[in-house]
N, C-alpha and C positions, 0 to 999 in steps of 0.2 A: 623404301618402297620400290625405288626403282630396280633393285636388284631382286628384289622377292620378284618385280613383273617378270625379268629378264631369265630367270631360274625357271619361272613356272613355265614357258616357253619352252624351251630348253629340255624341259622334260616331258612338256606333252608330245614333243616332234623330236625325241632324240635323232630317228633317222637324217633329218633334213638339217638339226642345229649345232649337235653335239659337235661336231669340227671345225664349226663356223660362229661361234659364239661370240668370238670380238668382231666379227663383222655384225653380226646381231646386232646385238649391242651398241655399237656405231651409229649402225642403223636408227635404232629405236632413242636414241639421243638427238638424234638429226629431228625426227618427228618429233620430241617433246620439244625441242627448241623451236620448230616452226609452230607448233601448235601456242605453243607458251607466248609469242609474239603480241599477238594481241592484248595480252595483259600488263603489257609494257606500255603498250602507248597513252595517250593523254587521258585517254578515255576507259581504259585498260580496267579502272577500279569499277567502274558499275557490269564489266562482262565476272571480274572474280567477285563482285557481292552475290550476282546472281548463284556463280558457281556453289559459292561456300555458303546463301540463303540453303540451296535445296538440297545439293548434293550431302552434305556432311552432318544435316541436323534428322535426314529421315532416311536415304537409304543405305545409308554406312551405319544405321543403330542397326537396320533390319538384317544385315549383312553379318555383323559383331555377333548378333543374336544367336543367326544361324549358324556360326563357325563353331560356338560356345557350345550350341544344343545337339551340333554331329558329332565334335570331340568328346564331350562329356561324357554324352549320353547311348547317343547311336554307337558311335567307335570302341568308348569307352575311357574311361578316365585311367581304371588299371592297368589296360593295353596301351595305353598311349604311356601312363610311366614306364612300363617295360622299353619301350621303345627308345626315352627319352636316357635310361640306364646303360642301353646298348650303345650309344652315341658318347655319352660324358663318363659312362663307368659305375653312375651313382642314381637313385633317387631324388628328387624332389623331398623337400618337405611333406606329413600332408595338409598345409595350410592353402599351398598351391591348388591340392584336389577340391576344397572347401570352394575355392575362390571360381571354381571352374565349372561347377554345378550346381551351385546354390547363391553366393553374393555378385559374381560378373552380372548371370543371367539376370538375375532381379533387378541392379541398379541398371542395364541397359534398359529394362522392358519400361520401368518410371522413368528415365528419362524419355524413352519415346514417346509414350503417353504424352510425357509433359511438353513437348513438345509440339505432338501435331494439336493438343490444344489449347498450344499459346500461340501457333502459328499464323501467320498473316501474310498479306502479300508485302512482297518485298519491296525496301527503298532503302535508301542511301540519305542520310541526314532528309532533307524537305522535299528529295526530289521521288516522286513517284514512278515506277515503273508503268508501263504500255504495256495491254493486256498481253499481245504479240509475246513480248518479254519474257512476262510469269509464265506462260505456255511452254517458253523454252527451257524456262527452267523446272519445272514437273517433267519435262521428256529429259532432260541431262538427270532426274531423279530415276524414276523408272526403268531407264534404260541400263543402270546399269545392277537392276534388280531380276528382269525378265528373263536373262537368261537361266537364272536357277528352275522358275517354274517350267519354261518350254523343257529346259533339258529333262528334267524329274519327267515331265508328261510323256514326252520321248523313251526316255527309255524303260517308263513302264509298258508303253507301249508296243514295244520290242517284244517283252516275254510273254512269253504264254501261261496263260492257266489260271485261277482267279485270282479277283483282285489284290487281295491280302495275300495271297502265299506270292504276288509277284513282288509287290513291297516288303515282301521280309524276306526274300532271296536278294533283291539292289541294298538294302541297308547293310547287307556284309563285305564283307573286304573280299575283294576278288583274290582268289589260288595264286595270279603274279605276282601279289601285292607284299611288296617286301626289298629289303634292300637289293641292289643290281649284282653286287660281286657275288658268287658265292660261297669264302668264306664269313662273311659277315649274315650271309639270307641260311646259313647252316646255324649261327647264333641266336638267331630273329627267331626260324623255326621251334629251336628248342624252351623256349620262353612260352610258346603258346601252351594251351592245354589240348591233351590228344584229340581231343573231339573236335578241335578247331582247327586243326592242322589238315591242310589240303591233303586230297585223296591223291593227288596224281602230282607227280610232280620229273619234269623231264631232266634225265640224272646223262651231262655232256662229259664226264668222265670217261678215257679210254677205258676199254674190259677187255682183258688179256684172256685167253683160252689157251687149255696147253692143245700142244698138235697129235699129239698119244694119251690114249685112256691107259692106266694100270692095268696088265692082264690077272680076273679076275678066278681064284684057285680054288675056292668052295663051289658047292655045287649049286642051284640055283634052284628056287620053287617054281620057275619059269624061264623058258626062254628070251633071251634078249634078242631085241632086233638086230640086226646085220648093221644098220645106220639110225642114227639119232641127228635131231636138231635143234640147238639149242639156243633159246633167245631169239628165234624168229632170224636168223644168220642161214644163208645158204649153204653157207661150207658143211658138207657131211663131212665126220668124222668116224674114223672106224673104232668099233667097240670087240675087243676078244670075245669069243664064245667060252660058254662055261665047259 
C-alpha cells in the first residue's frame, strides 16, 4: 500500500516528483514513522482500535465499491482488459470480468449493509470509549471519503452546459489518458475503437520537407501560386510555373 501511495504521487506531480522519488519516499517514511508512534506506545491499542473500529469496517467498503463500480462499469471491464494485455501480453481470464462487475460489487455492498447494522460504538474488551473518542473516529472515517464527493462536485462544476451532458463528458477518459512513452500510447491507441479514439492528438515527431518542389511539365487547369505554405511553417518555398 505504501508503494501504491508513493506511485500515486509521483504521477499526479510528475513535474515536481519524477526526479526526486527516493527523496519522496524518504520522505513519506519519515511521516508514517512519526505518525505510526503513537500506536507503539502503552496506550497505543485503544488509538489503533479506534482506527481499525471505523476506518476499515465503513469507509474502505465505500471506497472498494467505488473503484469496482468506475473500473467495471464507468471505464469499463473490456478496456480495462485491453489495457491489462498491453502490460502482460495476454488476457485475463473471464472469470476475472465476472468478479469485477457482478460478485466483488455484491459481497462489498452486504458486507456494508451488514456492517453499519451491526455497528456500535466502539470498545476495547470492558473499557468503554468517551463520546470525544467516537467523534474521532467517524472524522478519521469520513474524511477519508469526502474527497471523492467535493472533487466530482468540482469538477462538474467546472463544465459547462447541462447537467447530464456534463457527467457524461467527466465519465470518459480524457484524450491524454494513456500510456507516457509513445511507442507504447501508439499501441494503447490502436486497441481502441475509432469512435473512441481522440480527435487531436499532438504528433512531436520531426517532419522533414524537401527544399525544392519537382518542376512540374503538364499543363495545368490553373495557375499555381508563386509561394505556398505548408503546415502552418514560415519558410516559403518556391514552386515552378507551369
Amino acid at each position: 500500500m505504501f508503494e501504491t501511495m508513493t506511485s500515486a504521487f509521483v504521477d499526479e506531480f510528475p513535474r515536481f516528483l519524477k526526479h526526486k522519488k527516493m527523496v519522496f519516499t524518504v520522505g513519506m517514511c519519515l511521516v508514517e514513522f512519526v505518525l505510526g508512534i503513537p500506536c507503539v506506545t502503552q496506550g497505543g491499542v485503544y488509538i489503533l482500535q479506534i482506527m481499525d473500529w471505523y476506518a476499515s469496517s465503513f469507509s474502505l467498503m465505500l471506497l472498494s465499491l467505488t473503484e469496482c463500480v468506475v473500473i467495471a462499469w464507468i471505464y469499463g471491464a473490456d478496456r480495462f482488459y485491453k489495457d491489462i494485455e498491453l502490460m502482460i501480453g495476454y488476457q485475463p481470464g473471464p472469470w476475472w470480468k465476472i468478479c469485477w462487475k457482478y460478485i466483488t460489487p455484491t459481497l462489498i455492498i452486504a458486507i456494508w449493509i451488514f456492517s453499519v447494522f451491526s455497528m456500535k460504538p466502539v470498545s476495547y474488551g470492558d473499557y468503554q470509549y468517551p463520546s470525544w473518542a467516537i467523534s474521532i473516529g467517524w472524522a478519521l472515517s469520513v474524511i477519508s471519503i469526502l474527497p471523492l464527493p467535493i472533487v466530482a462536485i468540482y469538477e462538474i462544476y467546472k463544465e459547462e452546459g447541462p447537467l447530464l451532458q456534463r457527467i457524461k463528458k467527466l465519465i470518459q477518459p480524457a484524450e491524454n489518458w494513456g500510456p507516457a512513452l509513445d511507442k507504447h500510447r501508439e499501441e494503447y491507441l490502436a486497441t481502441l475503437e475509432p469512435s473512441k479514439r481522440p480527435t487531436y492528438r499532438e504528433v512531436t515527431a520531426p517532419i522533414y520537407l524537401p527544399t525544392t518542389l519537382p518542376t512540374i511539365k503538364e499543363k495545368c487547369p490553373s495557375p499555381i501560386p508563386e509561394q505556398v505554405t505548408l503546415l502552418g511553417v514560415c519558410d516559403q518555398l518556391p514552386v515552378s510555373k507551369c
